[in-house]
PASEBA-1860 file (N, C-alpha, C; in nm, 3 decimals):
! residues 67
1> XXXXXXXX> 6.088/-2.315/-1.301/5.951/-2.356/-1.279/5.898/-2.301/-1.147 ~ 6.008/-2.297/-1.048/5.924/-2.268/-0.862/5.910/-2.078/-0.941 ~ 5.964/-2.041/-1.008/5.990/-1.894/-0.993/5.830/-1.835/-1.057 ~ 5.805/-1.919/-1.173/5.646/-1.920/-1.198/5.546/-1.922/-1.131 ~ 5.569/-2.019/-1.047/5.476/-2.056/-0.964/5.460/-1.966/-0.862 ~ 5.560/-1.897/-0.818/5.597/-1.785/-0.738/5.496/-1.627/-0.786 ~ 5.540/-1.607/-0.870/5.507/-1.558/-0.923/5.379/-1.553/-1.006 ~ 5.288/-1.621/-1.023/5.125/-1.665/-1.039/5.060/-1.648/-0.866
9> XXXXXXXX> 5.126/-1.670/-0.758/5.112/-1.696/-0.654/5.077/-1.574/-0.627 ~ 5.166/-1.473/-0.631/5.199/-1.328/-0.574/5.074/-1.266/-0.663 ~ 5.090/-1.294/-0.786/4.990/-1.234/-0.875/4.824/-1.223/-0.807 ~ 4.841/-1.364/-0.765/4.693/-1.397/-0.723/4.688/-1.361/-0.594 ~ 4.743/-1.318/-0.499/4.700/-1.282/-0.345/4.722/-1.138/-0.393 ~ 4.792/-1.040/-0.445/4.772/-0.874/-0.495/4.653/-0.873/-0.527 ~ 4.583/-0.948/-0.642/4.433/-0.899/-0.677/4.350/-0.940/-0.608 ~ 4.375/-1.039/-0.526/4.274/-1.061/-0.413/4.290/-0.943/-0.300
17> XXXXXXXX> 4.361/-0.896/-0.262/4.430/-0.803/-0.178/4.382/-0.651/-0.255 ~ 4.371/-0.681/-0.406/4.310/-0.493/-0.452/4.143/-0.556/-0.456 ~ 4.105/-0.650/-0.460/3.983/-0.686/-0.464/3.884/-0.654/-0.368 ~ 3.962/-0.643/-0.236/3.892/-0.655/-0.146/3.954/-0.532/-0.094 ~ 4.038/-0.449/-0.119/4.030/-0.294/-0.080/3.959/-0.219/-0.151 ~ 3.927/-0.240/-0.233/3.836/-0.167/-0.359/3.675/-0.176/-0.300 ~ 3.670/-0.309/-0.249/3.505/-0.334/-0.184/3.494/-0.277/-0.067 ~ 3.602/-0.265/0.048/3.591/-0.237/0.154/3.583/-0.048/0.130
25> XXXXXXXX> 3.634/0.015/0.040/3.623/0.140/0.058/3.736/0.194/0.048 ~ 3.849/0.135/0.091/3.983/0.195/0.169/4.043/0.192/0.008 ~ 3.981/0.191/-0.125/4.090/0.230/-0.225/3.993/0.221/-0.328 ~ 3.968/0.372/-0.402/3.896/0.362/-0.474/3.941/0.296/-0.631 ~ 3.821/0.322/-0.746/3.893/0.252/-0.856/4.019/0.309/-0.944 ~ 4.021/0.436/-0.927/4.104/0.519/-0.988/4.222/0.492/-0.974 ~ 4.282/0.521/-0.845/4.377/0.495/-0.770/4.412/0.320/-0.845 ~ 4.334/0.257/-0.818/4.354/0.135/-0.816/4.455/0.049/-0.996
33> XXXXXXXX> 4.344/0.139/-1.070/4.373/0.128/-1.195/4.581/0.210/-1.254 ~ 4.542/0.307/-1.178/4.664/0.364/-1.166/4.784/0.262/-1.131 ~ 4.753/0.218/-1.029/4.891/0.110/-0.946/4.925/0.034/-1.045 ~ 4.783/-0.047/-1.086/4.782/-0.167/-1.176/4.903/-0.103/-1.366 ~ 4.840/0.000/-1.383/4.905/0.074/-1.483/5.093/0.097/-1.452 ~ 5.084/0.142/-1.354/5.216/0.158/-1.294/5.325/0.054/-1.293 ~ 5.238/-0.087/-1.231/5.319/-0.173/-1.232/5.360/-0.253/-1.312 ~ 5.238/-0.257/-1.440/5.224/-0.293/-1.589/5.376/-0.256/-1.653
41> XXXXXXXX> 5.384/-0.099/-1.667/5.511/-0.041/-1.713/5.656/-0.063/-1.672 ~ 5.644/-0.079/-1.497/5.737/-0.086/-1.456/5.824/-0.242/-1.521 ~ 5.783/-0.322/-1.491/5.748/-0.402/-1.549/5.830/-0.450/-1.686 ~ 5.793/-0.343/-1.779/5.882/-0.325/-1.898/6.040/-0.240/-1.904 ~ 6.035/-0.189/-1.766/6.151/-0.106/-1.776/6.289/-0.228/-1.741 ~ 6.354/-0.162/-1.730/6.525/-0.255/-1.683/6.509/-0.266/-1.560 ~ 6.436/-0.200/-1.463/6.420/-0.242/-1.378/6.391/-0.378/-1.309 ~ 6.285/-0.440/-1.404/6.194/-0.483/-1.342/6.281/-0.663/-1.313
49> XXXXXXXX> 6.418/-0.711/-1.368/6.520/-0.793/-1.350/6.529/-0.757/-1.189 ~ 6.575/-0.670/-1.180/6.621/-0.619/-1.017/6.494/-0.645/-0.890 ~ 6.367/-0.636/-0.967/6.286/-0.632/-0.877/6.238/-0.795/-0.831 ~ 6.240/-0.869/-0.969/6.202/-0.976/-1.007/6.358/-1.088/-0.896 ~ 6.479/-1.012/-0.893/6.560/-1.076/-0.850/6.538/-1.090/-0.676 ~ 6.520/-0.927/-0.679/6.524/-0.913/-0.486/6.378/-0.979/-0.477 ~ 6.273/-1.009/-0.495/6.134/-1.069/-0.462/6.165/-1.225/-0.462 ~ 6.241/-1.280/-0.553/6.275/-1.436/-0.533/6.383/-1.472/-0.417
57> XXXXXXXX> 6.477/-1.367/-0.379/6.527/-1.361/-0.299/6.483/-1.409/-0.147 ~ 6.365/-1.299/-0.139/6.290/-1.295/-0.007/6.217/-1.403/-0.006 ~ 6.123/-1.452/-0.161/6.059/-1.557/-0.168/6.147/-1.718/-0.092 ~ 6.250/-1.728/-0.137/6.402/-1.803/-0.055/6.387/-1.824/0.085 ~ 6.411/-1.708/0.160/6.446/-1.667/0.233/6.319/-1.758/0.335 ~ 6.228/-1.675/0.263/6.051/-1.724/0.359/6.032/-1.911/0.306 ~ 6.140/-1.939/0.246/6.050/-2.074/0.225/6.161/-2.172/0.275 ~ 6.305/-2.087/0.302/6.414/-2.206/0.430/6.401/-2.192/0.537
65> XXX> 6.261/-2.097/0.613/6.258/-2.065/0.730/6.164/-2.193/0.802 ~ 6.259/-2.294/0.885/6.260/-2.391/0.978/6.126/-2.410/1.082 ~ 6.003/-2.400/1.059/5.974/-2.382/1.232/5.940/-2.484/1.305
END
């Protein structure tokens, strides 16, 4: 369940994050559509276990940090 939530989380600060590079100038739509395409696929590959593993990892990492 946290890994969902994690993950809806991340989802939603990236498109806020291409949202507002796309308005500011610094990334046009092309480019933009591309990434989004890119990461779509990646996504489907065998990879995307490995990526999905090391990102919950760090997600861990940032959420036993004490201050």
């Amino acid at each position: 369940m946290i890994s969902v939530a994690i993950s809806l989380s991340v989802v939603l600060l990236l498109a806020i994050i291409l949202v507002v590079m796309i308005r500011a100038g610094s990334l046009k739509a092309g480019p933009a559509v591309v990434a989004a395409l890119f990461g779509f696929f990646l996504a489907s590959t065998g990879m995307a276990d490995d990526i999905q593993r090391f990102l919950s990892s760090i997600a861990e990492t940032i959420n036993s940090i004490q201050f």
